[in-house]
C-alpha positions in Angstrom: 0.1 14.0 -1.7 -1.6 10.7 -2.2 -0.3 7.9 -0.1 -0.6 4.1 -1.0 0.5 0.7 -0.6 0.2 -2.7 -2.4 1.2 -5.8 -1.6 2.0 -9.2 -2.8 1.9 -12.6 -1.5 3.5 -15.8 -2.7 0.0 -17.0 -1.9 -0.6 -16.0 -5.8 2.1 -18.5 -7.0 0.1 -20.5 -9.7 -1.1 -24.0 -8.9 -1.6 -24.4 -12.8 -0.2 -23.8 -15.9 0.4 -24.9 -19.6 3.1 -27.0 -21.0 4.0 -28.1 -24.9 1.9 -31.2 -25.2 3.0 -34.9 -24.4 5.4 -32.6 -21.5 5.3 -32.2 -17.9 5.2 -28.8 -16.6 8.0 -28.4 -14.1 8.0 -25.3 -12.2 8.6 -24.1 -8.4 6.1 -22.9 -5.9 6.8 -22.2 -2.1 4.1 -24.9 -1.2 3.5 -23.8 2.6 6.5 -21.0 3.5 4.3 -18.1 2.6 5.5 -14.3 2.5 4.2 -11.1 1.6 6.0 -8.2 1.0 4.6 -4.7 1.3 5.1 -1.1 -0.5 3.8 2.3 0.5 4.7 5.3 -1.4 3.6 8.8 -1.6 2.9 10.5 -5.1 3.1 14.5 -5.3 2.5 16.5 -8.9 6.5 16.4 -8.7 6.2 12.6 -8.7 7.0 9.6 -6.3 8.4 10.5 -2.5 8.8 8.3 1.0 8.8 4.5 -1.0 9.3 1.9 1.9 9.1 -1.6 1.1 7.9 -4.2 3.7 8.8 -7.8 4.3 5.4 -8.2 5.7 1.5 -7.1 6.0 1.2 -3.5 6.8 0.4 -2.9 10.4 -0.7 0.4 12.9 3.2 -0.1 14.6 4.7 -0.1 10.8 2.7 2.0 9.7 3.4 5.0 12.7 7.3 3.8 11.9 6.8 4.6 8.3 5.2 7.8 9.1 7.6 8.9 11.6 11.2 7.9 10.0 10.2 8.1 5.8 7.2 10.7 5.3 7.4 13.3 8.0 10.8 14.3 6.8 9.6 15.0 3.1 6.4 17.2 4.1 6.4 20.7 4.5 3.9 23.3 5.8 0.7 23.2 4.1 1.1 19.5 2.3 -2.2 17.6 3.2 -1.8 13.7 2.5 -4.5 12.0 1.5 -4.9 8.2 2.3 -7.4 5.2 2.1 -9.0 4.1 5.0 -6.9 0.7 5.6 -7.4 0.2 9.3 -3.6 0.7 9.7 -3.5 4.1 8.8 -6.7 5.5 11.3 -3.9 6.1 13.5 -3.9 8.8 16.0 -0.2 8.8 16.5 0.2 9.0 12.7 -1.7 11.8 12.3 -0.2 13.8 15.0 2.7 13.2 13.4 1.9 14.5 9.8 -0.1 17.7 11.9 3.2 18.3 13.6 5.0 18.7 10.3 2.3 21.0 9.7 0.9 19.3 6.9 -3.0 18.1 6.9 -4.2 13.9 7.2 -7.4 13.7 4.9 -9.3 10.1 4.2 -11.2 9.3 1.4 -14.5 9.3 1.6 -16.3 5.5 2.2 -18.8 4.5 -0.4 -22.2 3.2 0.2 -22.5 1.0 -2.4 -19.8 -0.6 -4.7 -19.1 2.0 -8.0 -20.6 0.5 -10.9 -18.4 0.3 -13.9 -19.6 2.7 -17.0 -20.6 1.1 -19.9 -19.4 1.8 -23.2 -21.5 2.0 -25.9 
């Protein structure tokens, strides 16, 4: 199982934008009450399992909660999850919870060097 989150911030509200000319563009921007709102998912060859959405960043504490309530209870013996290296995940709580299940915690591995795109010809 590969397990991932994304995010998204009202940060990226627009601070420009396009409007017929001779009008004003009107639209509405939080201007200061930022939020961020996190999901984490796992995805199996039988497709998605344990969504959680967040109404915040993703943390070690959320992230052990996560594990403990959503994921645990959809492993089984043998599973081995797979997960990036966000600092949130590295812990060791987590992963004794996913062993316990008797499933396997593997990171990927960290790159040296940014992954150059392939050119086309």
């Amino acid at each position: 199982m590969f397990l991932d989150g994304t995010g998204a911030t009202t940060k990226m509200a627009r601070r420009h934008g396009r409007a017929p000319r001779g009008e004003r563009l009107r639209c509405s921007v939080p201007h200061g009450h930022w939020k961020t709102t996190t999901f984490i998912g796992g995805l199996r060859l039988s497709g998605m399992t344990a969504p959680m959405v967040l109404d915040g960043p993703m943390t070690s504490a959320w992230f052990l909660a996560y594990v403990e309530q959503i994921l645990v209870p959809t492993l089984r013996p043998g599973d081995i999850v797979i997960l990036d290296n966000l600092g949130a995940h590295k812990s060791a709580a987590a992963r004794r919870a996913i062993e316990a299940a008797g499933a396997s915690l593997l990171f990927l591995p960290l790159l040296d060097r940014p992954v150059e795109p392939s050119r086309r010809a």
